[in-house]
N, C-alpha and C positions, 0 to 999 in steps of 0.2 A: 062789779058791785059798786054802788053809787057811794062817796066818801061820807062817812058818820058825820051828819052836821053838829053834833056836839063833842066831838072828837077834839085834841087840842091843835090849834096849828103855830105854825111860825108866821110871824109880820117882819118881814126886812126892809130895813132901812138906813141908807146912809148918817152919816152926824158930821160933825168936821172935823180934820183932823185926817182924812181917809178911816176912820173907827165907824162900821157896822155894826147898828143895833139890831139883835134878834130881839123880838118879844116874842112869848110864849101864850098866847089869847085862845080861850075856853067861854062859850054861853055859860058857863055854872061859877066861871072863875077858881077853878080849883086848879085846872093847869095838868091835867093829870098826865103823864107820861108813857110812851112805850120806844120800845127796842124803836123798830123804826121812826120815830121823833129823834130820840137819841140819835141816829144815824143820820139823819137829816140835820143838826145841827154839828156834827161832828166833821161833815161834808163842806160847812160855808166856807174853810180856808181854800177848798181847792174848787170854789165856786165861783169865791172871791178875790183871785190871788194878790189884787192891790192894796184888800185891805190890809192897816198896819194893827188892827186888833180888834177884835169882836165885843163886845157889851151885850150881855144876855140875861132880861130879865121877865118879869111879869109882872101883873096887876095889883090893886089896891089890897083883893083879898089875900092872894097866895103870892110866892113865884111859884111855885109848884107843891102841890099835897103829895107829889111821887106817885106812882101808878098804881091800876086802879084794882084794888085789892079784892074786889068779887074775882075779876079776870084771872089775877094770881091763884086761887084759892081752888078752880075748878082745874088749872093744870096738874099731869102726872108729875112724880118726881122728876121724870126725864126731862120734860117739858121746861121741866121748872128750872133744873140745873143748866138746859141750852138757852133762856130766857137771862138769865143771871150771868155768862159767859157771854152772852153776844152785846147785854148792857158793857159791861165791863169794857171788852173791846170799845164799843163805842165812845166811854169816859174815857179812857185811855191816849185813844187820837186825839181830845180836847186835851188832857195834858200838856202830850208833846206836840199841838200844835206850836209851828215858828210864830204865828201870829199870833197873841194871849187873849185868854175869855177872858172877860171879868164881868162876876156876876154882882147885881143890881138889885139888890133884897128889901120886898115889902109886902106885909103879912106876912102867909104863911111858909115854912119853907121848910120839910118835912120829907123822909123816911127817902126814898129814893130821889125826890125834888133836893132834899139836902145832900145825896152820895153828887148829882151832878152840879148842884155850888161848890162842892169841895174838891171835883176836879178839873176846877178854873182856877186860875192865875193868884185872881186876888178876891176880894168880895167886901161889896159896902151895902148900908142898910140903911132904912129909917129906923126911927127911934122907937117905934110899932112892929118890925118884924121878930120874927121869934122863930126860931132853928131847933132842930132836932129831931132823934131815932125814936118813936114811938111802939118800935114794935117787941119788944119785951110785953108790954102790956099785950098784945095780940096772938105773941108765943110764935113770934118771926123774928129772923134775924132779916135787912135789906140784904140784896144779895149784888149791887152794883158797886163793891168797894168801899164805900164809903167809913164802914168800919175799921179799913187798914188804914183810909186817907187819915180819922179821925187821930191816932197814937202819933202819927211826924209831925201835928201841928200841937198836938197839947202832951202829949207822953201817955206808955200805957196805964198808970195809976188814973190819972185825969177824967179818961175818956171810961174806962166801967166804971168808975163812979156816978156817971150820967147813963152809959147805956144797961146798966142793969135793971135801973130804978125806973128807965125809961122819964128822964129829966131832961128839957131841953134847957135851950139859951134865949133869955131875953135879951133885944140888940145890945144895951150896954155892956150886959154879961157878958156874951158870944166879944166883943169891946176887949172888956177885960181878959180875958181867956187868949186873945189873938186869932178867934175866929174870922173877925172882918178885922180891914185893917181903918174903918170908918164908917161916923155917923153923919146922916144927911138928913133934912129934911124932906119928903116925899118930892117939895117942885124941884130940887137942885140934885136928887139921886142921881140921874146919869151922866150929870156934869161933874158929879165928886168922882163917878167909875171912873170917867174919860180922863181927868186928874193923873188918874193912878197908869195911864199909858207913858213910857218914858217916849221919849222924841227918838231914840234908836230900841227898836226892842231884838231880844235875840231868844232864842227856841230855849227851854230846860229840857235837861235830860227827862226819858221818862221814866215814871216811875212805874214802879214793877206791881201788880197785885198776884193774888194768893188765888191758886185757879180755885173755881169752886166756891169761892167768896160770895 
């Protein structure tokens, strides 16, 4: 079968420093994601093995809207719960990758697109992007973590106050919150990411999700 031309793919590219940019590029700009995307960029450290750290973002509109919610909607529960475990897995290996993502946020960056900024390293944004779980309005929970990742960065009072009401983060806000740890202007984004690589970097432990998530 011939590959979805509108399907999202990865743009790899060197920067300097030894830091690999992925970008995430979509015809619609939305960025939408799947399992296999996920595994494909979960894959670049041992692609890459020289690089000293990843930078992975997307375009003007999104970095990612998260996947693509008709697709979701027509799988069984089984489908569904091997769909949400095999994401998982995949954010997982970006965790503990030795080499660090850091994600590169402008637009939008939402429901699933948001579980994989938060299981990167660090994350900077323009002052235009805007983060968050949308799917309470929908009558979904994401099923790729990001719900467990959201309570170690802001605590659990923090995070249902936003995911219940289904309330995101404007980049200041997400700013103030400790969501990103910076703001950039759109031309200087991946030079603020690359910033945040130290000149020695070392692996984190990884962290654990809740199977079933």
């Amino acid at each position: 079968m011939p590959p979805d031309p509108e399907a999202t793919r990865l743009d790899i590219s060197p920067l300097a420093g030894g830091i690999v940019l992925i970008r995430l590029v979509s015809i619609d700009g939305w960025n939408r994601l799947t399992v296999d995307l996920l595994r494909e960029i979960a894959a670049a450290p041992t692609l890459h093995p020289a690089a000293r750290a990843f930078v992975l973002t997307g375009g003007e509109k999104a970095f990612s809207a998260g996947a693509d919610l008709n697709a979701i909607a027509a799988l069984s529960p089984s489908a569904a719960c091997s769909l949400a475990r095999a994401g998982q897995q995949a954010l997982d290996a970006i965790v503990s990758s030795p080499a660090p993502f850091i994600a590169a946020l402008d637009g939008y960056c939402l429901g699933g697109g948001f579980d994989l900024a938060l299981a990167c390293r660090a994350r900077v944004a323009t002052p235009r992007a805007y983060l968050g779980h949308h799917g309470a309005k929908l009558g979904l929970v994401t099923g790729w973590a990001g719900t467990q990742r959201l309570p170690q960065l802001l605590g659990q009072t923090r995070t249902l106050a936003h995911l219940l009401p289904a309330r995101g983060w404007s980049a200041p806000d997400a700013l103030a919150e400790g969501l990103i740890s910076a703001l950039a202007p759109p031309e200087a984004l991946l030079t603020r990411a690359a910033m945040l690589v130290a000149p020695t970097t070392k692996p984190r432990p990884a962290e654990k999700t809740a199977q079933g998530a």
